[in-house]
C-alpha positions in Angstrom: 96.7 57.1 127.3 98.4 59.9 129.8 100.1 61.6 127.7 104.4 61.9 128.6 105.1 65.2 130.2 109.0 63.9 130.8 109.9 65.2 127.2 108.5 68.8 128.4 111.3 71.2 128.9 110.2 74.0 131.4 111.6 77.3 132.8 110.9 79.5 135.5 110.4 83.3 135.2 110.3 84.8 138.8 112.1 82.8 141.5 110.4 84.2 144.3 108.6 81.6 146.8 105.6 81.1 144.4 108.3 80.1 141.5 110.2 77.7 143.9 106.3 76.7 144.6 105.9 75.9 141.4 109.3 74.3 140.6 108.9 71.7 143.5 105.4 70.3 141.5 107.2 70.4 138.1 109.4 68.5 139.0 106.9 65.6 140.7 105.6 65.9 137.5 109.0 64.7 136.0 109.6 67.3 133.5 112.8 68.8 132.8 113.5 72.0 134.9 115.7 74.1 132.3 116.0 77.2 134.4 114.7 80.6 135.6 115.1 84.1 135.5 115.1 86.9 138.0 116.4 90.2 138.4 117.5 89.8 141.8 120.5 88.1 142.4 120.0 86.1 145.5 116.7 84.9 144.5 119.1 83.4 141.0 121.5 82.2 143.6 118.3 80.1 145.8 117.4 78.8 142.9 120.4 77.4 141.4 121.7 76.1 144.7 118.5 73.9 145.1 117.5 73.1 141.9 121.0 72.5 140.4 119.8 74.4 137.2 121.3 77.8 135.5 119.3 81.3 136.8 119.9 84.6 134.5 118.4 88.1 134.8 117.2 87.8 131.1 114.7 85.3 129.8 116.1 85.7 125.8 118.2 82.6 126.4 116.3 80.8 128.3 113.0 80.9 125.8 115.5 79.1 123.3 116.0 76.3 125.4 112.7 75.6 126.6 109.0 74.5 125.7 106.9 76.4 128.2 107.9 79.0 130.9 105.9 79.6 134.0 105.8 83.3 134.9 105.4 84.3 138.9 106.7 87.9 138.7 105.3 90.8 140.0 101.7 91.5 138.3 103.2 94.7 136.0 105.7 92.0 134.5 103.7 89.5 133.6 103.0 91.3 130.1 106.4 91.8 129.0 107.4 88.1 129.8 104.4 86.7 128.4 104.2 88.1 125.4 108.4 87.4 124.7 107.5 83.7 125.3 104.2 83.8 123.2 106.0 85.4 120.1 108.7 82.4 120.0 105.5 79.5 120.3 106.4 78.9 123.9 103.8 77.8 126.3 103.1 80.2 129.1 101.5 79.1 132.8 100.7 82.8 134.0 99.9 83.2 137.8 97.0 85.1 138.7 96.1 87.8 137.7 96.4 87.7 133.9 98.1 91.5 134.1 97.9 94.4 136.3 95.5 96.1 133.8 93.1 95.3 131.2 95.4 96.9 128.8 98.2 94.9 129.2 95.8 92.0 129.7 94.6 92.7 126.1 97.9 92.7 124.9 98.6 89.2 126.3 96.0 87.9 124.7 96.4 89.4 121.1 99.5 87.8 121.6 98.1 84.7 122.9 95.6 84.5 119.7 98.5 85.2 117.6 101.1 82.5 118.5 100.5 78.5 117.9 101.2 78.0 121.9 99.1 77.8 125.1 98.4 80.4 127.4 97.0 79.7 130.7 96.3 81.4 134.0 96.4 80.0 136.6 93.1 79.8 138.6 93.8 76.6 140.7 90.7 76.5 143.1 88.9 75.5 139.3 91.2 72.1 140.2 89.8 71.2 143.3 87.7 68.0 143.3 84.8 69.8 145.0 84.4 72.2 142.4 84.8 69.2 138.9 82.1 67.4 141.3 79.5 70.5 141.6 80.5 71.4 138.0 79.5 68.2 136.5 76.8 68.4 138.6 75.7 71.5 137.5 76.5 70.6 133.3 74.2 66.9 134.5 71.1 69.2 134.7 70.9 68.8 138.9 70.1 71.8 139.8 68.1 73.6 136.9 69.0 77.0 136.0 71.5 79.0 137.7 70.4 82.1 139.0 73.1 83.7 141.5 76.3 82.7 142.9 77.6 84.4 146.1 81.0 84.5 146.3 82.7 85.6 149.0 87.3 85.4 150.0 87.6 87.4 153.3 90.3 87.5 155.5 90.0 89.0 158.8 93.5 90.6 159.2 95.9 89.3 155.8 97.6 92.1 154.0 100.4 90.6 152.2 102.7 92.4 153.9 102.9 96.4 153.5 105.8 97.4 151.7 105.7 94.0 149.7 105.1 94.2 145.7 101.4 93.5 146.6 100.4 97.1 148.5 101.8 99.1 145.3 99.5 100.0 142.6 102.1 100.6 140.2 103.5 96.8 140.8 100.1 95.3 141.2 97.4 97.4 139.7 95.7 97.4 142.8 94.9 95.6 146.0 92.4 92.8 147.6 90.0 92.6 144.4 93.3 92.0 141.9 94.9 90.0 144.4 91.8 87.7 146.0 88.9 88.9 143.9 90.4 87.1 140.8 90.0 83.9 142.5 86.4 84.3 143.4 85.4 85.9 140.1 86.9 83.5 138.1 85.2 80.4 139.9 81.6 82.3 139.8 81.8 82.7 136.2 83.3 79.3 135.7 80.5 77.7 137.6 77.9 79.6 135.2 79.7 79.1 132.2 81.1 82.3 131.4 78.0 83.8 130.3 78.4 87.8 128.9 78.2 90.2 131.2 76.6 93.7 131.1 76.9 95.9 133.9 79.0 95.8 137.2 78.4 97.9 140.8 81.6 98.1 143.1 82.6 99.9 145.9 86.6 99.6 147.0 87.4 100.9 150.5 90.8 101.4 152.4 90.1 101.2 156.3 93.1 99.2 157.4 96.2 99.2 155.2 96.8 102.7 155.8 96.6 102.8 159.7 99.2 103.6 161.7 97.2 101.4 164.6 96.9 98.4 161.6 96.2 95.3 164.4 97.5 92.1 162.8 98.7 88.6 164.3 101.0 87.4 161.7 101.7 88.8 158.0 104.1 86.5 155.9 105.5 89.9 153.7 107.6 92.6 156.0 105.5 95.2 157.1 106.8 98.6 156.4 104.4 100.8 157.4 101.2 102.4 156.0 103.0 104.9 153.7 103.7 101.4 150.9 100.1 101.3 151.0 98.4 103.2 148.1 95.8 99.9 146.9 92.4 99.0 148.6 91.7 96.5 151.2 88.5 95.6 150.4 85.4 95.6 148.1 82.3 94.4 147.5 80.7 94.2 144.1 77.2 93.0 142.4 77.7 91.6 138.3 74.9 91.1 135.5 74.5 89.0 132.8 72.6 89.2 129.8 70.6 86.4 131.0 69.7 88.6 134.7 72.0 85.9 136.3 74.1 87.6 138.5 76.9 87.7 141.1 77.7 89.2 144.5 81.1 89.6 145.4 82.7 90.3 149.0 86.3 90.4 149.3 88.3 91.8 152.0 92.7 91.5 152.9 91.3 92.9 156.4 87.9 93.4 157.9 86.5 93.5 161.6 84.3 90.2 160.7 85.3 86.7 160.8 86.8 85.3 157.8 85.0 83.4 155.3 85.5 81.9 151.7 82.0 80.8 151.6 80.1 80.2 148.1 76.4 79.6 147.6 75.5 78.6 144.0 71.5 79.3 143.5 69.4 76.7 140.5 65.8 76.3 140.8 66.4 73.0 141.4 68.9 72.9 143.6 71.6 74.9 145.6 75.1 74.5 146.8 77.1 75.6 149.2 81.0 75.2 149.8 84.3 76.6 151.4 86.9 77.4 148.7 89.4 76.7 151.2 87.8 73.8 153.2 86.8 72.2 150.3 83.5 70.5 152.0 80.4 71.2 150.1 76.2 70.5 150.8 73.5 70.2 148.2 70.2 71.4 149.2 67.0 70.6 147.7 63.4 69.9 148.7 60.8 67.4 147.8 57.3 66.6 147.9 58.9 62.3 148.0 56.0 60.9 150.1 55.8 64.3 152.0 56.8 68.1 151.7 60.7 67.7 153.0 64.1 69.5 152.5 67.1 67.4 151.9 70.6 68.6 152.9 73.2 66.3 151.1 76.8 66.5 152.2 79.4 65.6 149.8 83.0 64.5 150.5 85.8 64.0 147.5 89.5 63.2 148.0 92.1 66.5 148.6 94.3 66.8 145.7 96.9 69.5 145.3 95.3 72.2 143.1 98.9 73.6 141.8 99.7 70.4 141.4 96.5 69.7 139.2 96.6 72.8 137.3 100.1 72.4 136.1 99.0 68.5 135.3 96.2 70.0 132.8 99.3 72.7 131.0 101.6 69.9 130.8 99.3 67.2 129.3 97.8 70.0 126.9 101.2 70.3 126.1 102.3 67.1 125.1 99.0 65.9 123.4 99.1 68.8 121.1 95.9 70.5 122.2 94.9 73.8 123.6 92.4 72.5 126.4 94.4 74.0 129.1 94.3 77.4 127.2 91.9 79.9 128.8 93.2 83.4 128.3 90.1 84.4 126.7 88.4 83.7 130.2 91.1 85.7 132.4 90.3 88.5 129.9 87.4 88.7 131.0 87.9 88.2 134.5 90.5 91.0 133.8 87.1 92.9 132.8 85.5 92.7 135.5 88.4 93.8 137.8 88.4 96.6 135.6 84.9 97.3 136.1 85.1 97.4 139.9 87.2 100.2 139.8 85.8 102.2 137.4 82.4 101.8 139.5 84.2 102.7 142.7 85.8 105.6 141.3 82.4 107.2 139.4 80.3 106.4 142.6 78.0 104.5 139.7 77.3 101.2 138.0 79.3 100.6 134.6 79.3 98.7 131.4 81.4 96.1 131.2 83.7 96.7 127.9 83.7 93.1 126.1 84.1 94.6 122.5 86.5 92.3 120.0 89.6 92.9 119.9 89.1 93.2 116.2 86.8 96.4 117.2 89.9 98.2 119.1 
């Protein structure tokens, strides 16, 4: 039985595009759309013009009128907001990142392990129906043990705008890696199971935010200039497990290469690759079936709306009573590895990656 998501009463905190985003899917869903909060006043006024619902600058009333919030602020709020809503048992949907360090992310999830409600983050490309195929796949046995995952998000000129929230360290707690690296770190590790991690190699660079000559065809956010730019533009970065599985990362707001968001997932019995935006996806194996031979399998599933799929899994988690949808605990450590990236870059070295328990703070 699905369970009924109409009797779920939901608020937004941040009314920016990516809250009116989400708003639009909550309400395919058929939930009830209580309200939202923002400190700006025309973003309140957007929102209660289309969505017929109250906007505030403060989310104390609106937590006492609601079951779950979803938070799309700026990365430095999503702590403060997250935490407010976890200490009165409301359910939290958190955009990506979890924070905009692993401090506060640490926070958030103390408070998460402390409070009766879910906290999820929201790593939709997890929702795609390439990536449940090629994980049930994977769990089935089909391609033996995984080895190495390549994961690569690269844009060839896509800074979000300089001068927007997303070029400011303070606002975002840094650039391309907390910004598209999340993404890609978070599926690697998903599609090997979370397994611990040990060390981490990274190397951030800023070649192109800062220029005054930055060469660009479109950019969504305003671009002010290269003195709002104080985050990196790109990185590349090499993970280790326990196990000597391991991951190579290549992320990139703006390089002189063509774009890509191309995984390849490596199992000694088989291999995958796929485009995280393109969704399409090939299986290779080989054979010795009547004769040595290589088989390259292509595998087509239906497009769904991953926003759409991830709220599907809060809500549902939601009204059945469960914590499925819950994975904080997983964008704490993705949160570590973010961490680890930059504390690489900045010693010139590889580093440990800190995954103490909290208990041992």
């Amino acid at each position: 039985m699905v369970p009924d998501r109409s009797n779920v009463r939901v608020g937004i905190i941040g009314l920016g595009n990516i809250g009116q985003y989400h708003a639009e899917r909550l309400l395919d869903h058929g939930v009830t759309l209580v309200g939202g909060v923002d400190i700006a006043e025309s973003a309140r006024d957007r929102f209660e013009r289309r969505y017929g619902v109250e906007a505030m600058d403060q989310c104390d009333s609106l937590l006492d009128r609601v079951d779950a919030v979803v938070v799309t602020t700026p990365n430095e709020y999503h702590e403060p907001y997250a935490v407010a809503a976890l200490e009165q048992d409301v359910h939290v949907l958190i955009e990506k990142p979890l924070a905009d360090s692993l401090e506060s992310a640490e926070r958030i999830a103390r408070a998460a392990a402390d409070s009766s409600a879910i906290c999820m983050v929201g790593f939709n490309n997890r929702f795609s129906n390439t990536i449940q195929y090629l994980k049930h796949r994977i769990a089935s046995g089909d391609f033996g043990q995984l080895s190495h995952v390549e994961a690569n998000y690269v844009r060839r000129r896509g800074v979000p705008g300089r001068g927007t929230w997303f070029t400011h360290r303070k606002s975002a707690g840094g650039g391309a890696v907390i910004d598209l690296g999340v993404h890609a770190i978070d599926l690697a590790l998903y599609l090997l199971d979370f397994p611990s991690l040990t060390e981490i190699s990274g190397v951030t660079r800023s070649e192109f935010g800062r220029r005054e000559d930055y060469v660009y065809l479109e950019m969504w956010g305003r671009d002010a200039g290269p003195s709002t730019f104080d985050v990196e533009d790109s990185a590349s970065a090499f993970v280790r497990t326990v196990d000597d599985q391991t991951v190579s990362l290549e992320i990139a707001w703006a390089t002189n290469r063509p774009p890509t968001h191309e995984f390849v997932v490596h199992g000694t019995d088989a291999a995958a690759r796929f485009d995280l935006l393109d969704a399409d996806l090939t299986i290779h194996t080989a054979t010795t079936g009547g004769t040595n031979a290589f088989e390259d399998t292509s595998v087509r599933t239906r497009d769904v709306d991953t926003h759409q799929e991830e709220q599907a899994a809060f809500l549902d988690s939601i009204a059945a009573g469960s914590d499925d949808a819950s994975n904080v605990d997983e964008a704490l450590t993705v949160q570590r590895v973010v961490d680890a990236i930059y504390r690489s870059s900045a010693s010139g070295s590889a580093v440990a990656v800190d995954e103490r328990d909290e208990s041992d703070r």
